[in-house]
Each structure stands twice: as C-alpha cells, then as structure tokens.
RODO-2510 file (C-alpha; in nm, 4 decimals, decimal comma):
residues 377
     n   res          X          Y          Z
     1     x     0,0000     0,0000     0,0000
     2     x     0,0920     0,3743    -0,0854
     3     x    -0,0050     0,6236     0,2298
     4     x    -0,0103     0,9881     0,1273
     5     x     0,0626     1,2524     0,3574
     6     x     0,0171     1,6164     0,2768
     7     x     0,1558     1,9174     0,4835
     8     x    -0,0128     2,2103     0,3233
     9     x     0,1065     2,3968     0,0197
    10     x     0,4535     2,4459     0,0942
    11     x     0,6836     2,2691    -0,1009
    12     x     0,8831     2,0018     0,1176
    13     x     1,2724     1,9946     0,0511
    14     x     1,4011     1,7480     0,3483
    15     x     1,2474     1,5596     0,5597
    16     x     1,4153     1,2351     0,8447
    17     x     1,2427     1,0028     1,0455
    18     x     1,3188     0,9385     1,3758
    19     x     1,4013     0,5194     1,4906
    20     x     1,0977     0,4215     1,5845
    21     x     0,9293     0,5866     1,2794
    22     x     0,6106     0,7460     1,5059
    23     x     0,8195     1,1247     1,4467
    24     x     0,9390     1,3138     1,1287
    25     x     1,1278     1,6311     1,0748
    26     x     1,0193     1,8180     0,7773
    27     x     1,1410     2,1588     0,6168
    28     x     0,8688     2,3539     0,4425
    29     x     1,1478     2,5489     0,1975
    30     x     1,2397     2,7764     0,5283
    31     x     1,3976     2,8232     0,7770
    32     x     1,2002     2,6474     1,0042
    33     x     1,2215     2,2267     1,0541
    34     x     0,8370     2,1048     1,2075
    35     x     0,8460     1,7784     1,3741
    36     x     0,5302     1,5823     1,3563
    37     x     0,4665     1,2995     1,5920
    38     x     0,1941     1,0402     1,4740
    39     x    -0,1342     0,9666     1,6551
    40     x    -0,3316     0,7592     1,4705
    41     x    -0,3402     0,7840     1,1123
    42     x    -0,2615     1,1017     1,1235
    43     x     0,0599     1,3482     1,1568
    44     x     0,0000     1,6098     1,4743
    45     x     0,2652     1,9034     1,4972
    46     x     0,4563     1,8898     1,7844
    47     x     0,7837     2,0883     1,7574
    48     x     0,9297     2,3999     1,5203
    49     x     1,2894     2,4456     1,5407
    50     x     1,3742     2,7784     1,4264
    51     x     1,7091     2,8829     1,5011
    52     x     1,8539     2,9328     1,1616
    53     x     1,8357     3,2334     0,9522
    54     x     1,7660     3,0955     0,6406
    55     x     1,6484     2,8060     0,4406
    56     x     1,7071     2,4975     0,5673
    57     x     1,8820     2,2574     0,3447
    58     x     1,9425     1,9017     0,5172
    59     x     1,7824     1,7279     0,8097
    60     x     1,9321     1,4106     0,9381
    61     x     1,8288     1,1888     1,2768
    62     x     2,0059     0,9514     1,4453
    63     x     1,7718     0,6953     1,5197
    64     x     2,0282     0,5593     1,7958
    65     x     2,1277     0,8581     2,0073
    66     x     1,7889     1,0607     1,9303
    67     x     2,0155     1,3791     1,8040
    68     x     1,8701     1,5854     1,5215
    69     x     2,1458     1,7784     1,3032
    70     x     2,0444     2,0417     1,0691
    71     x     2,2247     2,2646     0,7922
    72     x     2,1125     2,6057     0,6132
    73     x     2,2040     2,8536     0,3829
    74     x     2,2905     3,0847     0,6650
    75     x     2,6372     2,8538     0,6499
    76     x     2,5340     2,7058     0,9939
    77     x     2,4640     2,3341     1,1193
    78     x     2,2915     2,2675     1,4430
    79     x     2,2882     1,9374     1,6487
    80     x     1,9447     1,9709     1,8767
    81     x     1,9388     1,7560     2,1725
    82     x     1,5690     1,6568     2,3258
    83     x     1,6015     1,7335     2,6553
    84     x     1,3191     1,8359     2,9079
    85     x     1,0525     1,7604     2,6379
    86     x     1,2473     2,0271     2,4170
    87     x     1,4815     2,0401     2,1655
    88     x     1,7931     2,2366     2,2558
    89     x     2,0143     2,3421     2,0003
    90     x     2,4054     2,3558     1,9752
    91     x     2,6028     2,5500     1,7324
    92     x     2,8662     2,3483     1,5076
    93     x     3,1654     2,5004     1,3840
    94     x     3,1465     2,4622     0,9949
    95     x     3,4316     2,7013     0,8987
    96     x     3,2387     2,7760     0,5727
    97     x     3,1790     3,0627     0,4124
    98     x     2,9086     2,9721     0,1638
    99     x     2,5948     2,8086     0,1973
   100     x     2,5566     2,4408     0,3632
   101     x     2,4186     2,1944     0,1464
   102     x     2,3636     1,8757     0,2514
   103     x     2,4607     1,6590     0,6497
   104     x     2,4181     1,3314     0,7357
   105     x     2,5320     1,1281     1,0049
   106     x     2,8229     0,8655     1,0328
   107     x     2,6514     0,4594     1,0652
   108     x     2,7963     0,4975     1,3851
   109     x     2,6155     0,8765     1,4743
   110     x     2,9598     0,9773     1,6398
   111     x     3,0408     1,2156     1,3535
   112     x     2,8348     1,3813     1,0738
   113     x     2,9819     1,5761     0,7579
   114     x     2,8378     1,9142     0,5914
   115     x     2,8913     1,9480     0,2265
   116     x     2,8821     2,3287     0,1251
   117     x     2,9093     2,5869    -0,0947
   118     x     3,2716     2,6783    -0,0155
   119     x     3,4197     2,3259    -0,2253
   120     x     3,4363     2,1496     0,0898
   121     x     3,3314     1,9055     0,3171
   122     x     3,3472     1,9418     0,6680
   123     x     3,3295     1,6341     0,8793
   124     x     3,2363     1,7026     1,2297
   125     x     3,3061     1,5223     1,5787
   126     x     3,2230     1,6484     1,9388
   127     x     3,5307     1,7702     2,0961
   128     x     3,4860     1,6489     2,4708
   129     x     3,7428     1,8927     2,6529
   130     x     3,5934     2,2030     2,5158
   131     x     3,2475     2,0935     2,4950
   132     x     3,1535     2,1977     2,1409
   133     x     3,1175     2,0061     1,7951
   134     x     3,4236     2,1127     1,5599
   135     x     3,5339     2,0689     1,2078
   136     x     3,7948     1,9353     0,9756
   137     x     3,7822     2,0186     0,6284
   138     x     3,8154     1,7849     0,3065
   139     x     3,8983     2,0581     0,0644
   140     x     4,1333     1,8390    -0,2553
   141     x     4,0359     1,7959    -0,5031
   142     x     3,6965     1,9130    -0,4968
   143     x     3,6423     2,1900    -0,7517
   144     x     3,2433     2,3008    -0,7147
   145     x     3,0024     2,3209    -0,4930
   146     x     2,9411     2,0052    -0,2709
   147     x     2,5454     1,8531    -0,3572
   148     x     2,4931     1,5177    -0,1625
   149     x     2,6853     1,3057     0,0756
   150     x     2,6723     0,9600     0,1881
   151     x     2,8806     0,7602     0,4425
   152     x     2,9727     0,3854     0,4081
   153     x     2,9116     0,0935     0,6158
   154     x     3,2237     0,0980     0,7832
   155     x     3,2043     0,4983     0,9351
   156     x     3,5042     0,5889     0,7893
   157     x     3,4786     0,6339     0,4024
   158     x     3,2694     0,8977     0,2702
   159     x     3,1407     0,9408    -0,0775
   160     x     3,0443     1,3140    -0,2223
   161     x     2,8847     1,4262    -0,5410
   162     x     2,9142     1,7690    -0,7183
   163     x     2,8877     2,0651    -0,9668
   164     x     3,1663     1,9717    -1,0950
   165     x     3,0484     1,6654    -1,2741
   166     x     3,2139     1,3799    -1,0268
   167     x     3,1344     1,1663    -0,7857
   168     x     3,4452     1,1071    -0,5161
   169     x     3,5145     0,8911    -0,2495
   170     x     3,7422     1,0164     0,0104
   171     x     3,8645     0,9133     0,3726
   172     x     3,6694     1,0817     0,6834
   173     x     3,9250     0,9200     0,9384
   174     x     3,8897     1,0920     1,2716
   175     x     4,2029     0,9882     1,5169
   176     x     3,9830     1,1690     1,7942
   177     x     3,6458     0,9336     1,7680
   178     x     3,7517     0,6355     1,4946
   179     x     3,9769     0,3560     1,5757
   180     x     4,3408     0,3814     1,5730
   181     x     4,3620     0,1462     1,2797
   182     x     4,0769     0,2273     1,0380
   183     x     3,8759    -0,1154     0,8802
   184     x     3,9910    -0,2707     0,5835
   185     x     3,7754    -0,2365     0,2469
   186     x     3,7827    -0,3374    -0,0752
   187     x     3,7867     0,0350    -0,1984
   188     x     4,1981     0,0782    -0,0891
   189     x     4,3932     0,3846    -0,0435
   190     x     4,4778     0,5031     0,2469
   191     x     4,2042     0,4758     0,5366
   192     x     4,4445     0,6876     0,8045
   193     x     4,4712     0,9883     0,6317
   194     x     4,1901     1,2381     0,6639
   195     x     4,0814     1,3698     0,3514
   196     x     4,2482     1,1277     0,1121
   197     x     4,1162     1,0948    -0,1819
   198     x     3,9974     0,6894    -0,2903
   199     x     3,8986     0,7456    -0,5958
   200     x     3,7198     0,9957    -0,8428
   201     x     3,4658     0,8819    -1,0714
   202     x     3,2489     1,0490    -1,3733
   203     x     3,0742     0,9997    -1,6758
   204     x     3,2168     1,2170    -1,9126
   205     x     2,8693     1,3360    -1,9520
   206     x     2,7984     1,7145    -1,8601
   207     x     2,5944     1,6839    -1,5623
   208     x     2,5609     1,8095    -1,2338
   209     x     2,5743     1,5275    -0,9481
   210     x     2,2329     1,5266    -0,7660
   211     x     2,3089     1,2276    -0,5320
   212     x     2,5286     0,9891    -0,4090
   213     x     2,4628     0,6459    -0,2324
   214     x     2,6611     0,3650    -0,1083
   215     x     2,4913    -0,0448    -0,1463
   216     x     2,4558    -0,2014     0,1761
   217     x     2,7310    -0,3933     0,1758
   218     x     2,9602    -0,1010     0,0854
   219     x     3,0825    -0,2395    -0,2003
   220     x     2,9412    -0,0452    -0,4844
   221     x     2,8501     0,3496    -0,5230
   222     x     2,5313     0,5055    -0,7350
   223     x     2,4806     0,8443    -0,8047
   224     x     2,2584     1,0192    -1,0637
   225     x     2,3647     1,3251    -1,2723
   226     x     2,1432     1,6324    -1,4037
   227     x     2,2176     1,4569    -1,7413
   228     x     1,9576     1,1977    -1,6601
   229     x     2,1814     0,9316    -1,6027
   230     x     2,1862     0,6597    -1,3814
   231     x     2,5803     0,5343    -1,2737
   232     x     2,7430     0,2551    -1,0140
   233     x     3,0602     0,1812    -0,9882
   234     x     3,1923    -0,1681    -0,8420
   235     x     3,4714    -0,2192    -0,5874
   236     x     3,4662    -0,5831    -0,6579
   237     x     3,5149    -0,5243    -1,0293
   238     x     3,8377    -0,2941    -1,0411
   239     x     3,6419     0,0238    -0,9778
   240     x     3,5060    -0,0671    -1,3356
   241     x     3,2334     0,2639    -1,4010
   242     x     2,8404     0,1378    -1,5776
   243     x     2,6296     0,4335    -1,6734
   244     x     2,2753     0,3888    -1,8187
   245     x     2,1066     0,7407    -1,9920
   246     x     1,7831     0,7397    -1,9629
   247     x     1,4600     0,8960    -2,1403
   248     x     1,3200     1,0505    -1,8423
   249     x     1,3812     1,4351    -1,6467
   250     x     1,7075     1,4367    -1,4532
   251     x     1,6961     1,2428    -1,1202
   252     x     1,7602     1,4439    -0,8037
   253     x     1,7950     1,1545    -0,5604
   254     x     1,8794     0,8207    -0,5337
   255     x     1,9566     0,5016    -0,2920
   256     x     1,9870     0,1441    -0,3005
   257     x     1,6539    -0,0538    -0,2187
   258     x     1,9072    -0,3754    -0,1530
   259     x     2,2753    -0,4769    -0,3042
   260     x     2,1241    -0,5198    -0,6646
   261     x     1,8353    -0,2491    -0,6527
   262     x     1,8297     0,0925    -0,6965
   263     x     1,5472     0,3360    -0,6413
   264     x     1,5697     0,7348    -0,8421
   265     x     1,3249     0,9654    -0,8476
   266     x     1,3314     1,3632    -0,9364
   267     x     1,1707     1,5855    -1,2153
   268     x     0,9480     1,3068    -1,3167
   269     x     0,7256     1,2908    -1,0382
   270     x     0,7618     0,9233    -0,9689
   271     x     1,0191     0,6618    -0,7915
   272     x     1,1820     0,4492    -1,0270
   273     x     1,3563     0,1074    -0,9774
   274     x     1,6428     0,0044    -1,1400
   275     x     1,8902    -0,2840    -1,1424
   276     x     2,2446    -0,3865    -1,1106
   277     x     2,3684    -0,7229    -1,2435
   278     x     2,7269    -0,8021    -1,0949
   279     x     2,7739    -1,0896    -1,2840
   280     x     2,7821    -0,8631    -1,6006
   281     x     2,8310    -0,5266    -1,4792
   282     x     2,5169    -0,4211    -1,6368
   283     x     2,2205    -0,1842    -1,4838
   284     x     1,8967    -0,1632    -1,6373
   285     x     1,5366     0,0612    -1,6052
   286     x     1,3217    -0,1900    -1,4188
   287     x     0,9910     0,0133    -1,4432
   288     x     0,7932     0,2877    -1,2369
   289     x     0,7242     0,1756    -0,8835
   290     x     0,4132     0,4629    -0,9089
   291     x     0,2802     0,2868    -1,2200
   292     x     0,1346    -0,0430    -1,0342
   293     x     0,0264     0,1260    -0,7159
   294     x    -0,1938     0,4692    -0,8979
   295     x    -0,4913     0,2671    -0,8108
   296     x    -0,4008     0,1984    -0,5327
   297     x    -0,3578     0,5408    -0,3583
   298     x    -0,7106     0,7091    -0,5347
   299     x    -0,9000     0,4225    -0,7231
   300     x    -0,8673     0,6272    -1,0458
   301     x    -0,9123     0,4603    -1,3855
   302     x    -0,9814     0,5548    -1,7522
   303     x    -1,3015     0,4554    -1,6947
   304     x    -1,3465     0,6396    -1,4232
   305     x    -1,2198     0,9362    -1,5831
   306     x    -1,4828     0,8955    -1,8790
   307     x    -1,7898     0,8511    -1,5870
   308     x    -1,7057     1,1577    -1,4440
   309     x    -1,5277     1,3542    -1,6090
   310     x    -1,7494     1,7273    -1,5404
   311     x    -1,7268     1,6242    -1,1463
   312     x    -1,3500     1,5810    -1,1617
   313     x    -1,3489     1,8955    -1,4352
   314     x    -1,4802     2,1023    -1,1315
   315     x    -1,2451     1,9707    -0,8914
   316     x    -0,9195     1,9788    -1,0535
   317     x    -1,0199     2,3367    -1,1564
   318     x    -1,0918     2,4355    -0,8234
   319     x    -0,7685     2,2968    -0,7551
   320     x    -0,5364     2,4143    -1,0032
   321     x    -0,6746     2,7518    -1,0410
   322     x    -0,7109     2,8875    -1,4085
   323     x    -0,4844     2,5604    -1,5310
   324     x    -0,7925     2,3274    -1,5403
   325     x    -0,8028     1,9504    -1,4759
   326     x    -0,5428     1,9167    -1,7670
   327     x    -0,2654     2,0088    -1,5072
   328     x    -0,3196     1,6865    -1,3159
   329     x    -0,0377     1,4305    -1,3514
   330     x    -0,0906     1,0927    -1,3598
   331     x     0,1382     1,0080    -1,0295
   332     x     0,0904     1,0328    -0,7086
   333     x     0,3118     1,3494    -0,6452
   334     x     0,2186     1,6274    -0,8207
   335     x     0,5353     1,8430    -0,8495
   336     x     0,9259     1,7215    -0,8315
   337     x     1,0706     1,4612    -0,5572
   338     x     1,3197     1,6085    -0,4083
   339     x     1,4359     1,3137    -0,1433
   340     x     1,4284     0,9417    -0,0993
   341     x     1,4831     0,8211     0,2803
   342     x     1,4671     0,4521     0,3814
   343     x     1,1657     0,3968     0,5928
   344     x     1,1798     0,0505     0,6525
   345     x     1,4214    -0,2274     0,5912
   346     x     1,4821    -0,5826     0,6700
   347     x     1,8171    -0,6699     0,6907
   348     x     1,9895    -0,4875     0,3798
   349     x     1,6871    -0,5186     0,1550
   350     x     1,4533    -0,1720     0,1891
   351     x     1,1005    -0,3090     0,2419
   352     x     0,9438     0,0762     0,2400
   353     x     1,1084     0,4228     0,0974
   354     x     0,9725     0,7880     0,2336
   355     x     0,9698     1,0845    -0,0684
   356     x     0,9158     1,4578    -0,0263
   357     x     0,8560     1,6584    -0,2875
   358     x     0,7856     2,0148    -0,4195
   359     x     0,4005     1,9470    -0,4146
   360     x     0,3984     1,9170    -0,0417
   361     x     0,3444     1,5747    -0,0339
   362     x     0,5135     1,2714     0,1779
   363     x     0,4610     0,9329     0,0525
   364     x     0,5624     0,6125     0,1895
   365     x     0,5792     0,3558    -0,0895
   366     x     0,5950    -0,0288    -0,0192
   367     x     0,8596    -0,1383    -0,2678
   368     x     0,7522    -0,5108    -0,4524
   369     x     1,0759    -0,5733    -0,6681
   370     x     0,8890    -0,9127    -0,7544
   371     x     0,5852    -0,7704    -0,9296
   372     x     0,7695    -0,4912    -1,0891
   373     x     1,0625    -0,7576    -1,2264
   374     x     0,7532    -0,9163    -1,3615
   375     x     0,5255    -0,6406    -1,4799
   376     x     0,8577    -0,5248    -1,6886
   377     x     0,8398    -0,9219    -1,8103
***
C-alpha cells in the first residue's frame, strides 16, 4: 500500500524520520524544521525548530542517540538535543563561508559531515574537553560546490557528489572518535589519512551530481547526474564505471533498495527502480514503482475518468486555479521529488522508501521488486 501525507502547500525539501518511525522532521522550503509525531493515522505538529536564519537545506536523525542535526544557507549546522521535552540546540563550527548543502550522520552517529558551498566538506566530531562540535575540512580535489553526501558501512569512508560533474570517495578518518587502525575495504587507499582521496569517478557526460549512495554492503557506489543518467561503480570489479542514460527528467535523488536495486526519483514525479547485475556489470530501467500502485492510492481509472469527467473537471479546476483539470499528472506526487529516505528495511533489503517533494506531499511507498521484475516481463 501507498499512504499519502500532505503538509499544506509548501513545497517540502528534506524531511528524516526518527528510529521508531512514530516522528518526522520536515522543512517547508524555510527556515524552520516542524516535527510531527503520529497519533493515529494522522501526523499532529509537535515541535518547530527555528534557530537558523535561512532556508534549511538538510535534516538528518540519528535513530540511535535521538540527536537531530540540521544545515542552512545561513552557512550554519545545528545538532538539537531533546532534553526536558524540548529540543535544545548547539552550534557546530562549519568554517564555511558559503551556503551548507547537505549533512548526514556517520553509521555509527559519532560524527556527521556538511557538504557546502565553499568546495568542501566538513566532517564534524564532538570535541569532549571544550564541549563543542568542531570541524575538519576535506577541501582536494573538490572543484564546485558540494550537492549530496553519503557515508559507508564501515564509518570511515565517505562518498560526495558535485557541480563539478564527479562523484568522489574520500577518507573521513577521525584519530579523535575512529579507531586507531581504520577497517579494511575493498575500496583501498589510504584509510588513516583524513581527507584522502579513494577514488574519483564520472561519466564524461555534462551533468551536475544530484546524489550519491553507497549499497549495503559497501561495495558499490550510485549516483545520478542532471544529465539523466543513472551510474554505479563496483569495488569488486576494479572500480570498473556502468552508466545507463535514460529517457526521463534528470533524477535528483537516489539510494539502493538492496545490493542489486536501486530506487531514483526527481523531475518526473515518480520513484523508479532500477537494477544492477554483478555478474555482467550491467544496470537496467526496471519500471515505475508509481505505475502499479496509482490505483491503489485514489482508485482512479480511464473509466473512471470517462464517468465523471465534469465532477472531476470542477475539482481539478478548483484545484489548479485557471490551469484546469489538464494540469493533473498521472502520479501520485504532483510536483518534483526532491528526497528518498529509507523507511523501513529488513536486513539490507529496503522493504518501504519515504519521498518529499515540491508538491507538499510525503509518501511512503511499499517497494515489490517481484511484481515490478515481472510487470517489466
């Protein structure tokens, strides 16, 4: 089943669940993040966290430690703390001196990085002795501005996507909160050093990196590129690059639904599912996870649209103002998705996926790879 959430007529940029599911933080394209809790069926508002200046960019919750960190264009991050049935905030310093783009929290929610702006990433720890959350910078040899982040498995390696076309993978070793030897991986290079560089991939295409997203297992790496491209590239096959271009509007995010899976969605309005076959390093367009499930979420057919057609005339122009019914898409979201989050998973297979998008809508899909695999057949 498909559950449809709106939260009026704001467009919804970020959004983050908290463990147990029954809260979510949401940004309504401001500076404010509201935090519904769930009673019921429905969302109630419970919190508004409004300490930044500007628009809020990234939201990220640590569903272990219960710590929310946020990041705006007013080049700050905050880490809010629930304590005393409110949520306290605490100032990070980012060291940037351009708008923060994008934070998310290390597996192991001791450390979080901030993409920005400024061609940088800065990955943060809390410094104990002074009391305060501080910075170090991964600066080489990113050339644009930072637009998605994603951490792998193992808490140290961190993968970044950007303006400039690439998608990099670079070490996020802290001596202060990791290990003194950092794990072994399949990617190489050099684990110790902070800010080394693993590797640097692209497509040769010309487009911007929207998103970035490590497989379960850590050993391969999808992002999707303004050019509407889909890309992976396998550790356990030399670092060997697949790219499939596809027909559809650029994708904006992206993650993997499993080790072989992997969900986009973006300008077209609807999650798609696509797959990776490691035997011959190929990826393929599986189909539309929204196309099975439209009937699902409003019982609309064609025939239904014949039967009554003048009552859903008046509707949809009530709706859309002077645009008419014609301006109704045929998905559930009406406008562009602008986030995927996992919502529930079993093991390292993603049973449900969360999406925000610029209509004000958040949808939690139940993802069948079986009946789409099948569907496509």
């Amino acid at each position: 089943m498909t559950e449809v959430n709106v939260f009026g007529i704001e467009p919804l940029t970020c959004h983050s669940f908290s463990g147990n599911r029954e809260k979510v933080a949401i940004s309504p394209y401001s500076n404010e993040v509201h935090i519904y809790t769930r009673e019921a069926n429905k969302w109630v508002p419970e919190h508004v966290l409004n300490q930044h200046d500007l628009r809020v960019t990234s939201i990220d919750w640590a569903p272990k430690s219960n710590r929310i960190v946020t990041c705006s264009a007013d080049r700050n991050a905050y880490v809010w703390s629930f304590v005393d049935n409110t949520w306290k905030p605490t100032l990070v310093l980012l060291r940037i001196n351009r708008a923060a783009t994008c934070v998310r929290w290390s597996p192991k929610e001791d450390k979080f990085a901030v993409g920005s702006g400024a061609k940088l990433v800065s990955v943060c720890y809390f410094e104990e002795a002074n009391d305060w959350w501080v910075s170090k910078h991964i600066k080489k040899p990113i050339r644009s501005t930072v637009t998605c982040i994603d951490w792998h498995p193992n808490n140290v390696l961190l993968a970044c996507g950007s303006t400039d076309y690439r998608a990099k993978i670079f070490s996020a070793f802290i001596k202060e909160v990791d290990a003194k030897e950092p794990p072994s991986c399949n990617w190489g290079g050099k684990l110790a050093n902070t800010g080394s560089l693993i590797g640097e991939f692209t497509t040769g295409g010309g487009g911007w990196v929207h998103d970035v997203s490590f497989s379960p297992d850590g050993s391969r790496l999808a992002w999707v590129s303004h050019d509407s491209t889909v890309s992976v590239v396998d550790a356990n096959r030399g670092m060997a690059v697949v790219t499939v271009k596809t027909r559809y509007l650029p994708y904006l995010t992206c993650i993997w639904s499993s080790n072989n899976f992997i969900v986009t969605a973006g300008h077209d309005c609807c999650p798609m599912l696509f797959k990776y076959e490691e035997s011959c390093a190929k990826l393929e367009f599986i189909d539309k996870i929204d196309k099975s499930q439209r009937k699902e979420v409003d019982g609309f057919s064609a025939m239904k649209k014949f039967q009554n057609m003048d009552k859903r005339a008046i509707r949809e122009l009530e709706f859309n103002g002077a645009a008419g019914g014609d301006s109704l898409l045929e998905t559930v979201h009406q406008n562009t998705i602008k986030e995927i989050r996992v919502y529930e998973s079993k093991g390292s297979t993603v049973e449900k996926i969360s999406t925000v998008g610029l209509d004000g809508k958040l949808v939690l899909w139940e993802l069948k790879h079986s009946q789409l695999i099948s569907n496509k057949n």
